[in-house]
N, C-alpha and C positions, 0 to 999 in steps of 0.2 A: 501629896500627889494623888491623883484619881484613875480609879481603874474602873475600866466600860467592864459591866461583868454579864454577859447575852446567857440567861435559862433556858431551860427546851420549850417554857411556855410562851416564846417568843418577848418575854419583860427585859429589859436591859437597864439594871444596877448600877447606877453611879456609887462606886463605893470607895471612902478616903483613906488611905494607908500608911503606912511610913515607906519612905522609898527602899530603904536597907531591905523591907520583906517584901516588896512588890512585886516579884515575881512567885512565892511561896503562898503568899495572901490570895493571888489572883488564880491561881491554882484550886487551892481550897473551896473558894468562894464559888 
């Protein structure tokens, strides 16, 4: 699964995760 991850330098992270942490990963990141 992929999570959009938006930085404050305006970059936006396509980053691949396991779905189980998708919401803990996407947090972090």
């Amino acid at each position: 699964m992929w999570c959009l991850v938006s930085q404050a330098n305006s970059v936006i992270l396509e980053v691949q995760v396991d779905p189980r942490a998708i919401g803990r990963e996407c947090l972090e990141k």
